[in-house]
N, C-alpha and C positions, 0 to 999 in steps of 0.2 A: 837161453836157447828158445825163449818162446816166440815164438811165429815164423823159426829159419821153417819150419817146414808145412805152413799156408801156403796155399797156392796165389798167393800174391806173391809171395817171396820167390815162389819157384819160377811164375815168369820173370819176374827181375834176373836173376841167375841165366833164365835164356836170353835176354839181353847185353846180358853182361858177357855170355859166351861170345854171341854176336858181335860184340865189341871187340874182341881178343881176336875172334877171324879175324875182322878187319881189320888189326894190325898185323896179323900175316898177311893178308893181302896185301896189304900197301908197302911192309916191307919186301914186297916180291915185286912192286911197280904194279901191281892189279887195282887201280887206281877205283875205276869202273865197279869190282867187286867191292872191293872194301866199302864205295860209299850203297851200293843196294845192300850190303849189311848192315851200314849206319842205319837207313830204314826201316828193313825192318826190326831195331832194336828201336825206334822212334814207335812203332807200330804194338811192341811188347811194351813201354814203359805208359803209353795210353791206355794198355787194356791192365795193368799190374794195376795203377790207379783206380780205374774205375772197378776193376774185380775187388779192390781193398775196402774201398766208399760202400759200395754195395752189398758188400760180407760183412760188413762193422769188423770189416780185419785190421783195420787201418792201427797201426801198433810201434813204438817207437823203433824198435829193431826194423823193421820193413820201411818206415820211412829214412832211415840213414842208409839199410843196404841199398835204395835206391838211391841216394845223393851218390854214393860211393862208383856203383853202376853206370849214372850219369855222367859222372866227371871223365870216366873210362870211355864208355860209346859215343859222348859226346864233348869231349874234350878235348883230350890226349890223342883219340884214332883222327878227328879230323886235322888237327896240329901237326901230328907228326905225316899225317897225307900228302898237307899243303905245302910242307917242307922238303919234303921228298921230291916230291911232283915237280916244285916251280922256284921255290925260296929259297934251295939252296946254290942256288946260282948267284946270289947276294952274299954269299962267304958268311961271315959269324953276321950279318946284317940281318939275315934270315931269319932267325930264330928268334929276334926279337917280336915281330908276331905271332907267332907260333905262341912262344912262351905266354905273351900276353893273353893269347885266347885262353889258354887254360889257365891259367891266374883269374882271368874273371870270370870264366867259366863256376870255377871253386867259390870264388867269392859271391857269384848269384845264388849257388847251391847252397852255401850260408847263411845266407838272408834270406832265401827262402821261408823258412818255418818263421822266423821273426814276425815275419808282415802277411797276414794272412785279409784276405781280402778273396771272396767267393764270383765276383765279379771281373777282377782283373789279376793279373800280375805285375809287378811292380821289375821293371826291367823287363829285356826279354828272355825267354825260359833256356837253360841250353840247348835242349831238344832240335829246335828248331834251327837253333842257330850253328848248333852240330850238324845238322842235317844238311842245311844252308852251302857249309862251309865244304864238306864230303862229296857233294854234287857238283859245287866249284870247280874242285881237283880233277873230278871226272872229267871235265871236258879241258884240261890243260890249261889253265891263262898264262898270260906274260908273268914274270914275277911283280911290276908293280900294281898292276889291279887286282892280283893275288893278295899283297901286303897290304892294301890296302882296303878289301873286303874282309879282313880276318882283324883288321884295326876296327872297322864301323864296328863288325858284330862284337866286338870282345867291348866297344862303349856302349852298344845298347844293351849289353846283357846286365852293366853296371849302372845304367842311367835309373833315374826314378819317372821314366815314362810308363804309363798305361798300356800293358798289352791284356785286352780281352780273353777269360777261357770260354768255354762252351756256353758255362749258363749269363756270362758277358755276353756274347755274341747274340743272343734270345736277346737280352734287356735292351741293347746297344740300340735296333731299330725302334725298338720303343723311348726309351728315356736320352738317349743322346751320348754325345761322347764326354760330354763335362759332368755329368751325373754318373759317367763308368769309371768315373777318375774318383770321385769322391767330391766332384767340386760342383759347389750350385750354380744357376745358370748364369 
């Protein structure tokens, strides 16, 4: 029970609520709402972060209830959006993107704690790619640039490419992008 109630955990938890509108909404065809809730749950798990870093809150309970969080706001609500929205017009065809995004979604959140690196991320985070995918929906696509923008992100989220965080981004102008990877010039 230690740290369910740090206010790092508590914003997690308003992200997490966030997340759960947004599959009310997207079950309701609220396409539009559900992905500005994807948001601002994108907007709680940066500040639950940085509130943990900065509290020395940072505690093993608060980093799994955030994977757990993540996988919900950014998983499963843009997944089942995309499906709703566009993919299901592809009959059981559909849902194999769908599925995929949250399968790698889970397996970024994984590997996560594994591979720590202050510089970059290793794949891309689901955050963004949640977020990516939620704003997709919003504006309707065909179902094949649909399935196949929920294909890209569900391999970059699994790839071993370089994606910069904040104190990346500082270095990035200075030292290069082969130096943000880990790799000499």
């Amino acid at each position: 029970m230690n740290g369910m109630l740090r206010l790092p955990s508590l914003v997690t938890c308003a992200g997490l609520v966030c997340g759960f509108a947004a599959l009310v909404f997207a079950a309701r065809y609220e396409f539009g709402r559900a992905a500005l809730l994807v948001g601002i749950a994108a907007l709680l798990d940066a500040l639950d972060g940085t509130l943990a870093r900065r509290g020395g809150g940072d505690c093993d309970f608060g980093t799994n209830l955030d994977s757990l969080a993540d996988l919900v706001s950014f998983g499963v609500v843009p997944a089942l959006a995309l499906y709703l929205q566009t993919l299901h017009q592809l009959g059981g065809l559909g849902v194999a993107p769908c599925a995929a995004f949250v399968v790698c979604g889970a397996l970024r959140l994984a590997r996560f704690p594994l591979v720590k690196n202050d510089r970059c991320f290793v794949g891309l985070p689901i955050p963004p790619a949640g977020v990516i995918l939620a704003a997709l929906c919003a504006t309707g696509p065909p179902p094949l640039p649909a399935a196949l923008a929920a294909a890209g992100l569900s391999a970059l989220m699994v790839s071993r490419l370089p994606f910069p965080t904040l104190a990346g981004l500082a270095a990035l102008g200075r030292e290069g992008v082969s130096r943000l990877a880990g790799r000499p010039d």
